[in-house]
C-alpha positions as CSV (number, residue, x, y, z in Angstrom):
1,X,83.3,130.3,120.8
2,X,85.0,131.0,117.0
3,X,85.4,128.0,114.8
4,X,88.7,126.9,113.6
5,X,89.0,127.9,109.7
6,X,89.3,124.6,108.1
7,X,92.3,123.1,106.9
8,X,91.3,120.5,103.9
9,X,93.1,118.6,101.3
10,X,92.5,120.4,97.7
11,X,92.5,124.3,99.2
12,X,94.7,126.9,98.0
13,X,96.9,128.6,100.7
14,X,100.0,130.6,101.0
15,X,102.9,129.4,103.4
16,X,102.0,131.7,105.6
17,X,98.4,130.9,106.0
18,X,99.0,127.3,105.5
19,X,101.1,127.3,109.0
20,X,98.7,129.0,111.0
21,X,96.1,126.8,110.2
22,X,98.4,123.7,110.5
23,X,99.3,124.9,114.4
24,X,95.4,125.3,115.1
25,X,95.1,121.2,114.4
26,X,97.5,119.7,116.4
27,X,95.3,116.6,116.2
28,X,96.4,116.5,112.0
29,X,100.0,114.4,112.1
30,X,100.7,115.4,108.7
31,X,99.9,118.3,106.0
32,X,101.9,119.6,103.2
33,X,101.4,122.6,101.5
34,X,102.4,121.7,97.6
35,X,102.2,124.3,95.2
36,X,99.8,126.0,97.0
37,X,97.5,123.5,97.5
38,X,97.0,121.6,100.7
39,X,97.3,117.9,101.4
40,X,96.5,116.4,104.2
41,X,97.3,112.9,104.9
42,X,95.4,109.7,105.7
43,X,96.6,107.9,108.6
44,X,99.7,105.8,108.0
45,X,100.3,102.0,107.8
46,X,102.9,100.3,109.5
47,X,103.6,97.5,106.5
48,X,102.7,100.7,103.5
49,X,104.9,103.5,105.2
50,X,106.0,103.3,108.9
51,X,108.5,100.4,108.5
52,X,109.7,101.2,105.0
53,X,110.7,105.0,106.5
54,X,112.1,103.6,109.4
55,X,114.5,101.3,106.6
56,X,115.3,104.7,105.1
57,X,116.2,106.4,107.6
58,X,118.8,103.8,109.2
59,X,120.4,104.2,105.4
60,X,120.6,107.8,105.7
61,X,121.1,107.5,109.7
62,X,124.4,105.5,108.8
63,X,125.6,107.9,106.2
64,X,125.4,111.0,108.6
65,X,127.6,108.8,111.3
66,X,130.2,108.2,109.0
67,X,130.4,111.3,107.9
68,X,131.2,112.4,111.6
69,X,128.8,115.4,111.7
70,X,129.4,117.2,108.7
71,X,125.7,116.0,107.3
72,X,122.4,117.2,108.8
73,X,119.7,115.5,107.8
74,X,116.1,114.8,109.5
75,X,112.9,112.9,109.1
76,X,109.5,114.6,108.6
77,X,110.9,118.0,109.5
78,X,108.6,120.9,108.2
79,X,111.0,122.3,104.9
80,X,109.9,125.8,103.8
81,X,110.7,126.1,99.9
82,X,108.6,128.8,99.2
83,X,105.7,130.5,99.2
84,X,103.8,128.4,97.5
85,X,105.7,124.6,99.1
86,X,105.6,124.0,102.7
87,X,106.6,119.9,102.7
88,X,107.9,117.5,104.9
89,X,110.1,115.1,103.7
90,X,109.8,111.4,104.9
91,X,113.9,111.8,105.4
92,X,116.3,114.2,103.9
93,X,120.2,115.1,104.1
94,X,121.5,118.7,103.7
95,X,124.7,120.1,104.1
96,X,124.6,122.8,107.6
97,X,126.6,125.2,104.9
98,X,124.5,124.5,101.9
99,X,121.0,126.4,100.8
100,X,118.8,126.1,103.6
101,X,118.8,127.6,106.9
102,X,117.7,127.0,110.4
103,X,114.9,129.3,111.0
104,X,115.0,131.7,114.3
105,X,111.5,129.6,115.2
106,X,113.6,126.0,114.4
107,X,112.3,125.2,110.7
108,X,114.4,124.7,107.4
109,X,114.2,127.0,104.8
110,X,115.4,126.6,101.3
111,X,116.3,123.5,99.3
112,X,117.9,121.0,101.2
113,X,120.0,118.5,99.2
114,X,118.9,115.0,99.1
115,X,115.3,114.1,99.8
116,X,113.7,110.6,100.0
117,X,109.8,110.2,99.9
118,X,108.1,106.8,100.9
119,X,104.9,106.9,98.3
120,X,102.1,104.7,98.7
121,X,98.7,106.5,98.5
122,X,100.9,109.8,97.9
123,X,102.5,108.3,94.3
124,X,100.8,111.0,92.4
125,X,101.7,113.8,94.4
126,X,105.4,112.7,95.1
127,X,106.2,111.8,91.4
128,X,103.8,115.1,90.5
129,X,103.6,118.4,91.9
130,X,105.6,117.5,94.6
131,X,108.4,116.8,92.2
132,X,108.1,119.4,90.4
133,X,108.7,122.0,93.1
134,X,111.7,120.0,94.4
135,X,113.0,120.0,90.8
136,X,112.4,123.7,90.8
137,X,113.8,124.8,94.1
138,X,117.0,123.2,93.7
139,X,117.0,119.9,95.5
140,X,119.6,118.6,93.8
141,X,118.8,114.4,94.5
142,X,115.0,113.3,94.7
143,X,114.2,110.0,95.8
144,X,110.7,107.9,95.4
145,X,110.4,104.4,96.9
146,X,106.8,103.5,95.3
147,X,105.8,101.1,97.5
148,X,102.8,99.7,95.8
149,X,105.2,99.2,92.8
150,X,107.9,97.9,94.3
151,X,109.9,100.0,92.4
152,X,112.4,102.8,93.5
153,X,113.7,106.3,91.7
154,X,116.6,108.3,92.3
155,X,116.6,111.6,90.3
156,X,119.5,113.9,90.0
157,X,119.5,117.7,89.1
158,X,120.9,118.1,86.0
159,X,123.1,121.4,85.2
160,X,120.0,122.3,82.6
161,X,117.4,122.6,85.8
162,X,115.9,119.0,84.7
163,X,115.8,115.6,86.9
164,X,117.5,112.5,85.4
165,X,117.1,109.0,86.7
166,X,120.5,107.5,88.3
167,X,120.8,104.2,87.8
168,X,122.1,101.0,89.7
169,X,125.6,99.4,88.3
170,X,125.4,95.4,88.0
171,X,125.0,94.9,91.6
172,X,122.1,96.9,92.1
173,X,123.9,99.6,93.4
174,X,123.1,103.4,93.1
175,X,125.7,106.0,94.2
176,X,124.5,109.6,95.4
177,X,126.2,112.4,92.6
178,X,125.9,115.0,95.9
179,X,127.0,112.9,99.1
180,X,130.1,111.0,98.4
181,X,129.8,107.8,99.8
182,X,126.3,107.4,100.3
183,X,125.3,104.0,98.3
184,X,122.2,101.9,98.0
185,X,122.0,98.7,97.6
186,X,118.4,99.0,95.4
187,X,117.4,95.0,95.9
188,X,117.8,94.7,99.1
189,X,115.9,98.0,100.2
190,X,113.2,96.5,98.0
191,X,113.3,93.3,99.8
192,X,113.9,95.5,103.2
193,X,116.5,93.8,104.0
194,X,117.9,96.1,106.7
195,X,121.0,94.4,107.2
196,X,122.3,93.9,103.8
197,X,121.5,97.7,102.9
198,X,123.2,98.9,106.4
199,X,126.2,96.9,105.4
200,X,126.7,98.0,102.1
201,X,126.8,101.3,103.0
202,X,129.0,100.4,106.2
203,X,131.1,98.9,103.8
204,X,131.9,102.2,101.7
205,X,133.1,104.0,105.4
């Protein structure tokens, strides 16, 4: 019986290699390919990741309702940047007629628009290499809740090709550049507060 060729955080794959390795371990939830080197991830905690995504995506969830179906957007879907970045985004929005595609096998391809990642043991890759290819491949908003820190980025592509931190008016507030309408209520996502940051972005419908 032939052995499975291993598929280990800190190798050096291309896309293409990456994915048929990644369909020969169903039993792995989550790998990233990240310019070109492979993450795999630990298991994930409920307080450290699974409730904080579940937060984001009723934000973005809320967003594509108003906007009656003219946003796409998805949670941990497999995003094919490049050769070199196969990722999947903890939650993203994209516009159906914007730079990526739906694949003929049902994966994205391209840049979508927004992405939000939920770091916690990830922190060096989302803020590193992982940023760094989003910033390169045209994802024009990248957002980093750092869980640990408490703390929450919102980067914006600049015309130059460079990210830029948005920042909150008086209120806390941060207002997405790319997706009119789409508002954050930074304290209260902090404090995940799931009903204050659903109304304030109820409120902008």
């Amino acid at each position: 019986m032939s052995q499975r060729p291993p598929l280990e955080s800190g190798m050096r794959l291309t896309s293409v290699e990456f994915e048929r390795r990644y369909e020969l371990y169903p039993e792995i939830r989550r790998a990233e390919l990240i310019e070109g080197v492979v993450y795999v991830s630990s298991p994930m905690r409920h307080e450290l990741h699974g409730k904080p995504s579940l937060l984001v995506g009723a934000w973005l969830g809320a967003y594509i309702a108003q906007m009656e179906d003219t946003v796409d957007g998805g949670e941990g879907s497999t995003v094919r940047l490049d050769p070199d970045n196969n990722v999947q985004p903890d939650a993203f929005l994209r516009r159906p007629e914007g730079a990526s595609r739906l694949t003929e096998d049902g994966y994205l391809a391209g840049p979508v628009e927004l992405v939000v990642e939920v770091a916690a043991s990830s922190v060096s890759a989302d803020m590193g290499p992982k940023r760094n290819a989003y910033r390169r491949n045209g994802v024009l908003e990248y957002i980093v809740w750092q869980i640990y820190e408490n703390k929450l980025d919102w980067f914006w592509l600049t015309p130059d090709g460079d990210y830029e931190s948005l920042l909150p008016d008086d209120r806390g507030v941060i207002e997405s550049r790319v997706f009119p309408g789409l508002r954050l209520l930074v304290p209260a996502l902090l404090a995940r507060d799931f009903a204050a940051v659903l109304a304030e972005q109820n409120a902008s419908g």
